[in-house]
C-alpha atoms as a printed R data frame, in Angstrom:
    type eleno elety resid chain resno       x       y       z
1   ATOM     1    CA   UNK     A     1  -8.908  -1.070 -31.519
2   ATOM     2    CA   UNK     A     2 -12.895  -0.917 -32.065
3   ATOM     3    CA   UNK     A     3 -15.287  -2.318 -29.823
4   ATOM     4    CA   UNK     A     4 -16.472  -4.834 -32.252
5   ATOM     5    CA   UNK     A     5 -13.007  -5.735 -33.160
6   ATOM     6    CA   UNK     A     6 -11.925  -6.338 -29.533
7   ATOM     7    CA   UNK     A     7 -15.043  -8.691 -28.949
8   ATOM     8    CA   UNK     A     8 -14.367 -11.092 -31.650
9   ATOM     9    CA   UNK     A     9 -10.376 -11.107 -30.641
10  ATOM    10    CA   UNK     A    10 -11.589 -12.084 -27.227
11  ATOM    11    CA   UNK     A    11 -14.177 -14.181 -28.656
12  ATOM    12    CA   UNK     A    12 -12.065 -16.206 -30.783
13  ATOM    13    CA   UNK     A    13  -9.437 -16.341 -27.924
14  ATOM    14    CA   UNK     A    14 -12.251 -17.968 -25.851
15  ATOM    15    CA   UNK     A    15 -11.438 -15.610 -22.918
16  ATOM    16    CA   UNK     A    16 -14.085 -14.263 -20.756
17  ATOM    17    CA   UNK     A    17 -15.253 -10.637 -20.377
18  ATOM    18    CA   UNK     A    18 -17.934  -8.661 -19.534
19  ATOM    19    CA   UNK     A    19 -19.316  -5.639 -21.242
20  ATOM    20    CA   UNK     A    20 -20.192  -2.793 -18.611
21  ATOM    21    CA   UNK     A    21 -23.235  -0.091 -20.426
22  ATOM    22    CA   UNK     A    22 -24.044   3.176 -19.018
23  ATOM    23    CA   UNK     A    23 -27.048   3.027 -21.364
24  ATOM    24    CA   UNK     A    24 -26.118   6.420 -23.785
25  ATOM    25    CA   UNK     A    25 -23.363   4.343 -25.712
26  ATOM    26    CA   UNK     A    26 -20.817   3.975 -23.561
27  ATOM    27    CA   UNK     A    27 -18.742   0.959 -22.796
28  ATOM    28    CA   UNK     A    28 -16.075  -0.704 -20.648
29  ATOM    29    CA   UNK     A    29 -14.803  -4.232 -21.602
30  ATOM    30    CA   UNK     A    30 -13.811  -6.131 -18.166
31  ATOM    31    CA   UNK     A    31 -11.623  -9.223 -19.020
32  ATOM    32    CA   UNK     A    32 -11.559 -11.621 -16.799
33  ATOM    33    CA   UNK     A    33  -7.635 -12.950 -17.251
34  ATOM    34    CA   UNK     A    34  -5.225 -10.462 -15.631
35  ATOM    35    CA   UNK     A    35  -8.339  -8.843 -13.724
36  ATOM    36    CA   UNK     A    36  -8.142  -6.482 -16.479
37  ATOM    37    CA   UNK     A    37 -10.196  -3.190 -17.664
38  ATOM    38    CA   UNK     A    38  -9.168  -4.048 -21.195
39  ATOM    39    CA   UNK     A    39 -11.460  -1.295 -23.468
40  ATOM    40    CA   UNK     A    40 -12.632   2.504 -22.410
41  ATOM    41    CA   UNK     A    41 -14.844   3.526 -24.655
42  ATOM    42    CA   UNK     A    42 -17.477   6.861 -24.010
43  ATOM    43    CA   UNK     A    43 -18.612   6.008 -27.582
44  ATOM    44    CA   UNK     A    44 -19.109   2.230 -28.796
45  ATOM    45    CA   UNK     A    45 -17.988   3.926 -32.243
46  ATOM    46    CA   UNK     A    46 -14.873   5.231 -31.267
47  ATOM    47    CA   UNK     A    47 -11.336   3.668 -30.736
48  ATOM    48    CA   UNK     A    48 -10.161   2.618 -27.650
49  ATOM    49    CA   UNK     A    49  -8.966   5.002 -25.097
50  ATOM    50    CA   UNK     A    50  -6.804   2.507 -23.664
51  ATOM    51    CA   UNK     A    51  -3.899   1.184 -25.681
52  ATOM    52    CA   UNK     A    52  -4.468  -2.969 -26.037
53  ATOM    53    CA   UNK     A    53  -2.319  -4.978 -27.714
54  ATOM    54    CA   UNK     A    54  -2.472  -5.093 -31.273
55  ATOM    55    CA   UNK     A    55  -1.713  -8.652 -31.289
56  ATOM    56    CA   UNK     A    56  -4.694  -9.875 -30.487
57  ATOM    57    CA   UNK     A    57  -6.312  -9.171 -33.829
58  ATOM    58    CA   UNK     A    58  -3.868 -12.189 -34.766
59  ATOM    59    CA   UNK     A    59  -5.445 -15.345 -32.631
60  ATOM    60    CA   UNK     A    60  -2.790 -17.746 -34.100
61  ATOM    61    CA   UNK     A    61  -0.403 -15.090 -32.763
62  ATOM    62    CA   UNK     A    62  -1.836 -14.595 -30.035
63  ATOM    63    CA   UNK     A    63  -2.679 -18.116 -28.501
64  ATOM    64    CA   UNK     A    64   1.217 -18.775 -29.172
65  ATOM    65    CA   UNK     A    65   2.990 -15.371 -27.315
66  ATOM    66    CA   UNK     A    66   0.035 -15.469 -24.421
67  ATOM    67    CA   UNK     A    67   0.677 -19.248 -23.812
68  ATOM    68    CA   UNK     A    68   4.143 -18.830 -22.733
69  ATOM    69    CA   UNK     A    69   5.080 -18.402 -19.197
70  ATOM    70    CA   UNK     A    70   5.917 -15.228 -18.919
71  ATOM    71    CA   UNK     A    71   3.916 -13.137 -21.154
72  ATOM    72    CA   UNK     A    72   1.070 -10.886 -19.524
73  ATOM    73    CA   UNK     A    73   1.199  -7.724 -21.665
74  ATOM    74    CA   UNK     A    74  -2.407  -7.635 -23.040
75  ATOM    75    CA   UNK     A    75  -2.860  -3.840 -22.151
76  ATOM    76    CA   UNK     A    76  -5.581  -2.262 -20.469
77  ATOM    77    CA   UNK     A    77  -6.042  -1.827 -16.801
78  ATOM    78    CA   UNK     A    78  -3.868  -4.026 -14.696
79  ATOM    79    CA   UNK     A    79  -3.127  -4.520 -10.688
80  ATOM    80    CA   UNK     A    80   0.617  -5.915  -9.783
81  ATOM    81    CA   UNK     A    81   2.436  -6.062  -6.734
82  ATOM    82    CA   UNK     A    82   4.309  -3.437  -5.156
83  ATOM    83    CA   UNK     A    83   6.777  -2.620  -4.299
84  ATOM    84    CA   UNK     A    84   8.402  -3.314  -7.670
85  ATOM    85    CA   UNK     A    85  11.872  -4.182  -6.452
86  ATOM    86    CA   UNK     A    86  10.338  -6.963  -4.257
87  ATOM    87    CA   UNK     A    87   8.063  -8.397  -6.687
88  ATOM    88    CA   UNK     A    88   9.168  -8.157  -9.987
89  ATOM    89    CA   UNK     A    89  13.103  -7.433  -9.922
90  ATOM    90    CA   UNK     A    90  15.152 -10.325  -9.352
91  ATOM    91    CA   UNK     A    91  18.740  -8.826  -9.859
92  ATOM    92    CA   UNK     A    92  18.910  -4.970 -10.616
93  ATOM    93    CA   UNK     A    93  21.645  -5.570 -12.317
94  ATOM    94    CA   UNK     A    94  23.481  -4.541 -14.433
95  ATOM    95    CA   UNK     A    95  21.857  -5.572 -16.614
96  ATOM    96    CA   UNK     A    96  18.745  -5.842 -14.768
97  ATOM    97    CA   UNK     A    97  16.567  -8.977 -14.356
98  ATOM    98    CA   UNK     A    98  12.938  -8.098 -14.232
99  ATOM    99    CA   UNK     A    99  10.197 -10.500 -14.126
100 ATOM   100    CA   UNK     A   100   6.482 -10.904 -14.469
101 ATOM   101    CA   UNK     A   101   5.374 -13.425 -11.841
102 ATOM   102    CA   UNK     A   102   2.672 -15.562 -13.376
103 ATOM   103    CA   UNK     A   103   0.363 -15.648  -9.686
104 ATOM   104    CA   UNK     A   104   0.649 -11.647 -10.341
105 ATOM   105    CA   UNK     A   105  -0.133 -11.603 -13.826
106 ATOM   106    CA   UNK     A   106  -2.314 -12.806 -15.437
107 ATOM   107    CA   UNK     A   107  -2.769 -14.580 -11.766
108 ATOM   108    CA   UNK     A   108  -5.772 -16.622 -11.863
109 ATOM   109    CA   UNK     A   109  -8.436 -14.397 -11.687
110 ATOM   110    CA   UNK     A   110 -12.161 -15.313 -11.625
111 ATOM   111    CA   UNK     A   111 -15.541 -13.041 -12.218
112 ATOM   112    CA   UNK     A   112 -17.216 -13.051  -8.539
113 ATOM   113    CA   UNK     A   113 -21.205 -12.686  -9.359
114 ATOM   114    CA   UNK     A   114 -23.475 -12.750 -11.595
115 ATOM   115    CA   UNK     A   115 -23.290 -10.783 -14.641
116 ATOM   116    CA   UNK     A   116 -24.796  -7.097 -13.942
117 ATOM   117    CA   UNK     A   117 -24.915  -3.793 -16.579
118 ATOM   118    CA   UNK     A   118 -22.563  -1.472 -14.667
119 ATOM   119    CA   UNK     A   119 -20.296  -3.197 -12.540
120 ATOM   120    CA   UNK     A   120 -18.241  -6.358 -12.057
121 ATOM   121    CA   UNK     A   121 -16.082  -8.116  -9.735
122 ATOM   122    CA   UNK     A   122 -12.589 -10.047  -9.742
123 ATOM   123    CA   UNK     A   123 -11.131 -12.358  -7.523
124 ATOM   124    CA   UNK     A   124  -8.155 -14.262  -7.088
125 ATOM   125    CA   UNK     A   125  -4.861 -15.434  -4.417
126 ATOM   126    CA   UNK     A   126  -1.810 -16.370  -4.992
127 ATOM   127    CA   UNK     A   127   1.909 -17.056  -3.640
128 ATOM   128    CA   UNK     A   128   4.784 -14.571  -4.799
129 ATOM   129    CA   UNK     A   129   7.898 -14.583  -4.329
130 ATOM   130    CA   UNK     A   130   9.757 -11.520  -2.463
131 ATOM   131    CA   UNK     A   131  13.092 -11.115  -3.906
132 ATOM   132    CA   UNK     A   132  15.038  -8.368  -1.730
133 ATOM   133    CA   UNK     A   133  13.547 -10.513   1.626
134 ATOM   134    CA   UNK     A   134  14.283 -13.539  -0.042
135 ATOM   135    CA   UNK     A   135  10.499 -15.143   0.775
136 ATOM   136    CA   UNK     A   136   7.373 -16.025  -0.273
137 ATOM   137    CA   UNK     A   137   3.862 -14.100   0.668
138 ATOM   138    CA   UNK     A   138   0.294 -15.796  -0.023
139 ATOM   139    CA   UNK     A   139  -2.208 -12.970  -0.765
140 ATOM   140    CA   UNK     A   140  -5.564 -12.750  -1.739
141 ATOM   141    CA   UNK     A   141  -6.774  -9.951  -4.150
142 ATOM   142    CA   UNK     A   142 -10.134  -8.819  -4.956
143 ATOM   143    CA   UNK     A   143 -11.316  -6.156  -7.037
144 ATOM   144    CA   UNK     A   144 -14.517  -4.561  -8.432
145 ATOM   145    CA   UNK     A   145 -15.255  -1.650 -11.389
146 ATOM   146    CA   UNK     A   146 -18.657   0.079 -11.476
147 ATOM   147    CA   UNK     A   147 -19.373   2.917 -13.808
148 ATOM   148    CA   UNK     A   148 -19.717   6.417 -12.384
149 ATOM   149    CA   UNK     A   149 -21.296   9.656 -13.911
150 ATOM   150    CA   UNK     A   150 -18.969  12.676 -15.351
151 ATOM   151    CA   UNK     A   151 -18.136  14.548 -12.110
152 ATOM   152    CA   UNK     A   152 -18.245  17.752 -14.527
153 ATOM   153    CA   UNK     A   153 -22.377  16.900 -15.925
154 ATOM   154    CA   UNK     A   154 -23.366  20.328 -14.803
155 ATOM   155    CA   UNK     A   155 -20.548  22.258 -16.340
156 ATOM   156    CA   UNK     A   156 -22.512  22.750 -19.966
157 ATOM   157    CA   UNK     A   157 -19.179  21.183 -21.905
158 ATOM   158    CA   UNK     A   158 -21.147  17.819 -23.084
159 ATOM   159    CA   UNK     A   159 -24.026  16.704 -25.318
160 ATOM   160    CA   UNK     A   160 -24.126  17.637 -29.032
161 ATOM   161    CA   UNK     A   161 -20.788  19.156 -30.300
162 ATOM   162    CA   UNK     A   162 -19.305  18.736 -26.978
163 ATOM   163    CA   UNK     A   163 -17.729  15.245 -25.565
164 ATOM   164    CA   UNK     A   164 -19.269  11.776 -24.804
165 ATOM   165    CA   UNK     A   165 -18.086  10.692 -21.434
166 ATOM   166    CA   UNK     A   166 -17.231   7.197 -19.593
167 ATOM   167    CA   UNK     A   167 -16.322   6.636 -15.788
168 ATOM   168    CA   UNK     A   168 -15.561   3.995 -13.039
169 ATOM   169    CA   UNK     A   169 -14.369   3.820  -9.883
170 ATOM   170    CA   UNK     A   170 -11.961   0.869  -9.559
171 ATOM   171    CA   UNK     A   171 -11.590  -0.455  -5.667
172 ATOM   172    CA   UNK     A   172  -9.151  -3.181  -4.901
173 ATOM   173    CA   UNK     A   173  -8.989  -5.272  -1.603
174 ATOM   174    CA   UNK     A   174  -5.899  -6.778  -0.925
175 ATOM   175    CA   UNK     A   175  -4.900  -9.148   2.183
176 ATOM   176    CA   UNK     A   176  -2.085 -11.415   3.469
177 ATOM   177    CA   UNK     A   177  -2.003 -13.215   6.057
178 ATOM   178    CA   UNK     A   178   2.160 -12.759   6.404
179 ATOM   179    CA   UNK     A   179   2.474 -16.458   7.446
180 ATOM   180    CA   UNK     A   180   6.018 -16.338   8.229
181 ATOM   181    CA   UNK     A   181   6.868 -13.066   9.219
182 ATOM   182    CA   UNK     A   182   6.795 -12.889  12.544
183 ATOM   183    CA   UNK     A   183   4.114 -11.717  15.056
184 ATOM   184    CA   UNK     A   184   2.641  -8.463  14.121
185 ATOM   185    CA   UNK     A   185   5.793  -7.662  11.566
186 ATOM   186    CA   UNK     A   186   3.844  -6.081   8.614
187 ATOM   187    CA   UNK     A   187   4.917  -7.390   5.367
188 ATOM   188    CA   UNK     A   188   6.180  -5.158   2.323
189 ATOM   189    CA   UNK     A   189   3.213  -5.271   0.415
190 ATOM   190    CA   UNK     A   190   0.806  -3.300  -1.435
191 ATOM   191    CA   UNK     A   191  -0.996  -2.700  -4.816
192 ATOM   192    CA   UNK     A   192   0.130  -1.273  -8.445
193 ATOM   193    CA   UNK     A   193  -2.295  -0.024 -10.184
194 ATOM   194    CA   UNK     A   194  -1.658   0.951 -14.149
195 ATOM   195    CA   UNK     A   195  -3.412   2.025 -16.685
196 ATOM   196    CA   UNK     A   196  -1.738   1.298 -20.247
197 ATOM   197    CA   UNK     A   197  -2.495   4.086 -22.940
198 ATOM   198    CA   UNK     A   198  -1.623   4.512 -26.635
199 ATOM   199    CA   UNK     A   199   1.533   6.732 -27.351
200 ATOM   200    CA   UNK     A   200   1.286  10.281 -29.225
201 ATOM   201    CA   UNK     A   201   0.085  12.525 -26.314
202 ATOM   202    CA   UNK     A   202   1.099  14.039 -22.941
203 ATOM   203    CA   UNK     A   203   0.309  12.974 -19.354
204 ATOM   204    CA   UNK     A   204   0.148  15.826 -16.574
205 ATOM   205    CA   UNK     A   205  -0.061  15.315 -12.721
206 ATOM   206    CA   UNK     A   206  -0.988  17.856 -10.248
207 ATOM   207    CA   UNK     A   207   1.296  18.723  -7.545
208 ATOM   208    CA   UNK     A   208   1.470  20.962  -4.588
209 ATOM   209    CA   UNK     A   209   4.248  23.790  -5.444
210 ATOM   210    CA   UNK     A   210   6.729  23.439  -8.062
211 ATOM   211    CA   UNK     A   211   8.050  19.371  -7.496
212 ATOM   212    CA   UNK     A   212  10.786  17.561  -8.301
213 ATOM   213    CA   UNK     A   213   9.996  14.437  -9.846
214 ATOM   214    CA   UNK     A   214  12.531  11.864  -9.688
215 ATOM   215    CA   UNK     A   215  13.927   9.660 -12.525
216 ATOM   216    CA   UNK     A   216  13.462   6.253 -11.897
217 ATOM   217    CA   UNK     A   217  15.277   5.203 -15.112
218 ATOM   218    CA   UNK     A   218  17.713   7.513 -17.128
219 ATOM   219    CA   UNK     A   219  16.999  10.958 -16.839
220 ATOM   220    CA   UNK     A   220  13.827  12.267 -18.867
221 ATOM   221    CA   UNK     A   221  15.249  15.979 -19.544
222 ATOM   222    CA   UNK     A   222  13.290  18.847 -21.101
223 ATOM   223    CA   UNK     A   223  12.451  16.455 -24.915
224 ATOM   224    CA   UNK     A   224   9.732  14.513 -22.001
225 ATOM   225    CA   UNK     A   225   9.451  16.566 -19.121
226 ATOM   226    CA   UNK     A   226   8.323  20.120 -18.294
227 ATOM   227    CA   UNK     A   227   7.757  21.434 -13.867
228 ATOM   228    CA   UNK     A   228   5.560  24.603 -13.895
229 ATOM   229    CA   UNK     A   229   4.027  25.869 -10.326
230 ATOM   230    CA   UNK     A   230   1.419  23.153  -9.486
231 ATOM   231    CA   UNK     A   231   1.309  20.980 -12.677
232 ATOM   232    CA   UNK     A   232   4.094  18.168 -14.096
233 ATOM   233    CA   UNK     A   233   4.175  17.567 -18.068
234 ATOM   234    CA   UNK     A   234   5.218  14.206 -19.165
235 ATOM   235    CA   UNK     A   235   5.625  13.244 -22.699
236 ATOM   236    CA   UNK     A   236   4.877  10.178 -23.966
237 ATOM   237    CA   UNK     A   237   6.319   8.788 -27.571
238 ATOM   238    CA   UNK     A   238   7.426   5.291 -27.051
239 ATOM   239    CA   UNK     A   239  10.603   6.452 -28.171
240 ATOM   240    CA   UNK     A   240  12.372   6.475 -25.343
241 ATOM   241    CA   UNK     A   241  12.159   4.596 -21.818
242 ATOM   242    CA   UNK     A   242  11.844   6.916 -19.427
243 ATOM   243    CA   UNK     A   243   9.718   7.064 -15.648
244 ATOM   244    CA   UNK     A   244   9.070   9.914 -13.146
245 ATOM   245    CA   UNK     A   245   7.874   9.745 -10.053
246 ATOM   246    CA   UNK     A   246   6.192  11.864  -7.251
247 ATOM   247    CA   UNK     A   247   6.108  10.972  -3.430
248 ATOM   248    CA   UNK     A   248   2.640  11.492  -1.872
249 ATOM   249    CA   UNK     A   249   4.173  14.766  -0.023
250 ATOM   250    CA   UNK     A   250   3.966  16.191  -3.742
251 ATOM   251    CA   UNK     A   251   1.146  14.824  -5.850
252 ATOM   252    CA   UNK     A   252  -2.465  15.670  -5.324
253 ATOM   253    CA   UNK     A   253  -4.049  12.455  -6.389
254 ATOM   254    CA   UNK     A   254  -5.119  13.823  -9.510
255 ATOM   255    CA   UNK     A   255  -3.471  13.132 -13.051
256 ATOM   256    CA   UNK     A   256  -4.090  12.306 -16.301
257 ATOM   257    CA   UNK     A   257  -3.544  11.592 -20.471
258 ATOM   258    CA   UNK     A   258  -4.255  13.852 -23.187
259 ATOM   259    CA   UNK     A   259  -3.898  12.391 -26.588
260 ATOM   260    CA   UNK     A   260  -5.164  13.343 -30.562
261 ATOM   261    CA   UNK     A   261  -5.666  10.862 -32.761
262 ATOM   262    CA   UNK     A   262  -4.978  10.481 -36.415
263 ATOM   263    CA   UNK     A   263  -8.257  11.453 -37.671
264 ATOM   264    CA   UNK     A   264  -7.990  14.138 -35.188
265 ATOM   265    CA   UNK     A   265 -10.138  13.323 -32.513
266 ATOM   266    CA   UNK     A   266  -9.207  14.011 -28.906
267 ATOM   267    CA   UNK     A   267  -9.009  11.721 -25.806
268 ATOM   268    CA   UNK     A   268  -8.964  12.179 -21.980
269 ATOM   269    CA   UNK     A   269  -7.954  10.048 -19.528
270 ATOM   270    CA   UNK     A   270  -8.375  11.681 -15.871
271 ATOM   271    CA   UNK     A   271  -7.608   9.681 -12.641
272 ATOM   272    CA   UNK     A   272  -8.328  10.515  -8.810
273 ATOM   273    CA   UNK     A   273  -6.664   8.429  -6.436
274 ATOM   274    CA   UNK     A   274  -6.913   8.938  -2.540
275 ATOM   275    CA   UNK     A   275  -3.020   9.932  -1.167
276 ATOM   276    CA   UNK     A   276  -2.750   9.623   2.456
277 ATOM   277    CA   UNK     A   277   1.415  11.174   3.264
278 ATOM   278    CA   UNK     A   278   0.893   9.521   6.834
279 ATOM   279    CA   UNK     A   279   0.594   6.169   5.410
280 ATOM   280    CA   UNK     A   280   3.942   3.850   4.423
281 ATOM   281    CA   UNK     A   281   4.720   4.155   0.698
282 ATOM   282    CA   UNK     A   282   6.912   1.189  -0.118
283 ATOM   283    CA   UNK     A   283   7.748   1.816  -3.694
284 ATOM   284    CA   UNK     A   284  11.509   3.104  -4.176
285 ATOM   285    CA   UNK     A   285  14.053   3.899  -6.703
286 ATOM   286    CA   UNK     A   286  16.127   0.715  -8.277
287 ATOM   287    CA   UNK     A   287  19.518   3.216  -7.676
288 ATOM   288    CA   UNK     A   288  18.248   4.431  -4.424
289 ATOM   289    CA   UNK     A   289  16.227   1.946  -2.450
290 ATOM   290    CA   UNK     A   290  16.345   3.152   0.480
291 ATOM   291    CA   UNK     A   291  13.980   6.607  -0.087
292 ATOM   292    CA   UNK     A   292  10.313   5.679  -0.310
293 ATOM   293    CA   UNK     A   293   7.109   7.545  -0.219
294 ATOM   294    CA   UNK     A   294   6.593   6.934  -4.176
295 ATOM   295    CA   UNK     A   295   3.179   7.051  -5.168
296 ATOM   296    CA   UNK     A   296   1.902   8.472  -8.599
297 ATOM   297    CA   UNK     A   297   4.444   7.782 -11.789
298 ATOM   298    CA   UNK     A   298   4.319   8.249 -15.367
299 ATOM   299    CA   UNK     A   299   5.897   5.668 -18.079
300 ATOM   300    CA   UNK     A   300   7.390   5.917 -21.315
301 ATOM   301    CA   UNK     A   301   7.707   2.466 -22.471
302 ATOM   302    CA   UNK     A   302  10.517   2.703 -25.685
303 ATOM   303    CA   UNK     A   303   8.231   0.574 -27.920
304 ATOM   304    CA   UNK     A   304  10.138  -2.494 -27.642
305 ATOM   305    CA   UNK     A   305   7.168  -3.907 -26.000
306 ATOM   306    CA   UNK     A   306   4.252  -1.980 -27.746
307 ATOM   307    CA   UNK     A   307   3.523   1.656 -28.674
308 ATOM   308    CA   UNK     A   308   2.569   2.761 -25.108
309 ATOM   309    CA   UNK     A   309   2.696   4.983 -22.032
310 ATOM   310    CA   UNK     A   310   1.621   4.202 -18.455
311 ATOM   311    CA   UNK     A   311  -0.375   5.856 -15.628
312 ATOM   312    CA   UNK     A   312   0.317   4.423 -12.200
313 ATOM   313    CA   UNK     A   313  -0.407   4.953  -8.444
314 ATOM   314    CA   UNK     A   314   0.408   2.742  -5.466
315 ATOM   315    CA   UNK     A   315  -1.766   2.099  -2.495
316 ATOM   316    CA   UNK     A   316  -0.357   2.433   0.531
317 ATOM   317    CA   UNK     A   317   1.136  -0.955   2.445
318 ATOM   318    CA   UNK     A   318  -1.219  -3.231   4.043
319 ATOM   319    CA   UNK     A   319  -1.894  -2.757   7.665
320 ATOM   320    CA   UNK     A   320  -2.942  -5.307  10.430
321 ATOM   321    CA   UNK     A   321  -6.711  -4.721  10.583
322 ATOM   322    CA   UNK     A   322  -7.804  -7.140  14.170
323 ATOM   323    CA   UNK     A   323 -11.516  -7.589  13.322
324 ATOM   324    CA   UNK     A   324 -10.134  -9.599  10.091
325 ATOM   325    CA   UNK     A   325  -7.004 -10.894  11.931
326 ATOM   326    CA   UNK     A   326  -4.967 -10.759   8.966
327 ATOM   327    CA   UNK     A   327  -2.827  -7.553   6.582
328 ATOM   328    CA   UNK     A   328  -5.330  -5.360   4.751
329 ATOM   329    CA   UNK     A   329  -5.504  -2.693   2.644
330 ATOM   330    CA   UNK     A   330  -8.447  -0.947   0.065
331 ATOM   331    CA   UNK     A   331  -7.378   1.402  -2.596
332 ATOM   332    CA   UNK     A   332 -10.265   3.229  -4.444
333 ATOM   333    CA   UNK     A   333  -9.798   5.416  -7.446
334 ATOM   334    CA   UNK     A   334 -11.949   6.597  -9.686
335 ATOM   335    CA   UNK     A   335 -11.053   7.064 -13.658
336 ATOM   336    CA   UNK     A   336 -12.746   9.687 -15.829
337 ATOM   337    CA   UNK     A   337 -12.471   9.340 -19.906
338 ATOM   338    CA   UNK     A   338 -13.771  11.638 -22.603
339 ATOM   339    CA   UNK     A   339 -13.623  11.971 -25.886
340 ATOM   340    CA   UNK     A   340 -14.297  15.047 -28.126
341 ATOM   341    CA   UNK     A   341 -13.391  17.948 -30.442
342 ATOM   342    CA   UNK     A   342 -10.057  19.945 -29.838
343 ATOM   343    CA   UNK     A   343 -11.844  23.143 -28.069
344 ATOM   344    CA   UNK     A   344 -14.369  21.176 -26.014
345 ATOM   345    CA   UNK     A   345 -11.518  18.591 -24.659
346 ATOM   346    CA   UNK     A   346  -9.021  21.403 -24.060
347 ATOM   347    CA   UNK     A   347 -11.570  23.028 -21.298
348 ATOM   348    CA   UNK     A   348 -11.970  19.818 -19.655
349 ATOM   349    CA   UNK     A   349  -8.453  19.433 -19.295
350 ATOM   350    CA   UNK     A   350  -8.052  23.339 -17.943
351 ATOM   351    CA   UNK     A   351 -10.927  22.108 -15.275
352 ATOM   352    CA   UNK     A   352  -9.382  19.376 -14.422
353 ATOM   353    CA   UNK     A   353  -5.565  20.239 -14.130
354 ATOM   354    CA   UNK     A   354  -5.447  23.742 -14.440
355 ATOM   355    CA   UNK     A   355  -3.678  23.251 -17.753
356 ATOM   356    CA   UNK     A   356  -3.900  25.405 -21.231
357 ATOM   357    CA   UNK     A   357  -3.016  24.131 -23.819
């Protein structure tokens, strides 16, 4: 969807958002319900970089599907609750009943601050429901996006006939007080982070050796996935549900999303996160619950929902932090988007992830 087109959805919609301007034409559209990044745009003129949902050029439509209860799936940048068996899976079945708690998304989120060119803040708190513990956890979640420059500025790859380039670095504070949980028993909680993006490309993640990602739903094979020495290849159609995962023994913090479009222009999507093995993991498998360490995971959604793939990362669980006296945890990340030509695109990715293509 085009940046003007995406303004007068929201417009019409009467939601609020905030337009974030590096000043040389790039743009990222912060919307305020969900605590979304709902548009990544290094050129104003160019289609989104993250997949949105195409709904939303239909307001009728739209003010009926987002008014029900449980509908949330606007695209974009989102933060839920991990891990995903205690927050969103009420019986794994089969067949499996997942949810979308309404306090987790779209929550009820509020800017924090005045509005500012290059950076915004969310905040909201809530009560969710823990299904495997069988309680309920009041948390509060704050988050902020500021725009960043291209790490690789110096590498001669951009300006004329190269790429145009958009950053930010995302940082999300999350706390609980665990009221009910027993002195100094931390809680099974942390944050979700994913990042929605169109279908038609392939995602890679960078790993230390050859890994073995595992299949969270039915088994991707070789038609999705691809392990080469230090680098994962992950397909994503929309054809097909399918999710891999890597433990933070195995991933480097560093993946991302190439894509061409149909007029052939290329797209980026690069993410650092900070992995920390040391730290408690909580995300697990639905048929294996008990292994955790799960940290960076790819998505293949099968388009029954929208033509999309996923790139997610957990945070590690909250800790007791005494000068706060409560649970706390911070998760930065920083997310790196160009957009370009074929030849200039393919040597970003190749700096980035090692990868030719």
């Amino acid at each position: 969807m085009k940046l003007d087109d995406l303004i007068a959805s929201l417009q019409r919609l009467e939601w609020h958002y905030r337009l974030l301007r590096n000043g040389e034409g790039a743009v990222i559209v912060a919307l305020e319900r969900g605590g979304r990044i709902l548009g990544i745009y290094p050129d104003e003129e160019l289609e989104n970089a993250a997949w949105t949902n195409p709904i939303l050029a239909d307001t009728g439509a739209s003010r009926r599907l987002f008014g029900l209860e449980n509908h949330w799936n606007a695209g974009g940048e989102r933060v839920w609750l991990s891990p995903e068996l205690e927050y969103h899976v009420v019986n794994p079945g089969p067949p499996a009943d997942y949810t979308v708690q309404r306090p987790i998304d779209p929550g009820a989120y509020q800017f924090r601050g005045g509005a500012v060119q290059d950076q915004c803040e969310w905040w909201q708190e809530g009560v969710a429901k823990q299904f495997r513990s069988e309680r309920q956890i009041g948390f509060r979640l704050a988050k902020s996006c500021r725009l960043v420059k291209d790490p690789i500025r110096f590498a001669g790859l951009g300006g004329p006939g190269g790429y145009q380039f958009v950053g930010y670095e995302s940082a999300i504070d999350l706390e609980t007080n665990a009221e009910g949980w027993g002195n100094g028993k931390e809680p099974p909680l942390s944050s979700w982070t994913i990042l929605q993006v169109p279908a038609g490309g392939h995602a890679y993640a960078a790993t230390y050796g050859t890994a073995s990602p595992t299949d969270f739903f039915s088994p991707a094979g070789p038609s999705h996935l691809s392990v080469s020495e230090g680098i994962v290849r992950f397909r994503i159609d929309a054809k097909q549900a399918h999710k891999i995962s890597l433990t933070s023994l195995q991933t480097t913090g560093r993946f991302g999303y190439f894509r061409r479009d149909e007029s052939g222009h290329c797209h980026l999507i690069v993410r650092q996160i900070g992995v920390y093995p040391s730290a408690d993991y909580l995300d697990v498998p639905w048929h294996d619950p008990v292994y955790g360490g799960h940290c960076v995971q790819l998505y293949n959604d099968d388009g029954q929902i929208g033509s999309f793939g996923e790139l997610e990362h957990h945070a590690p669980a909250v800790q007791w932090n005494e000068e706060k006296g409560l649970f706390a945890r911070k998760d930065v990340s920083q997310t790196w988007c160009y957009s370009g030509g074929y030849e200039s695109l393919a040597e970003v990715l190749r700096l980035w992830l090692g990868v030719v293509i």
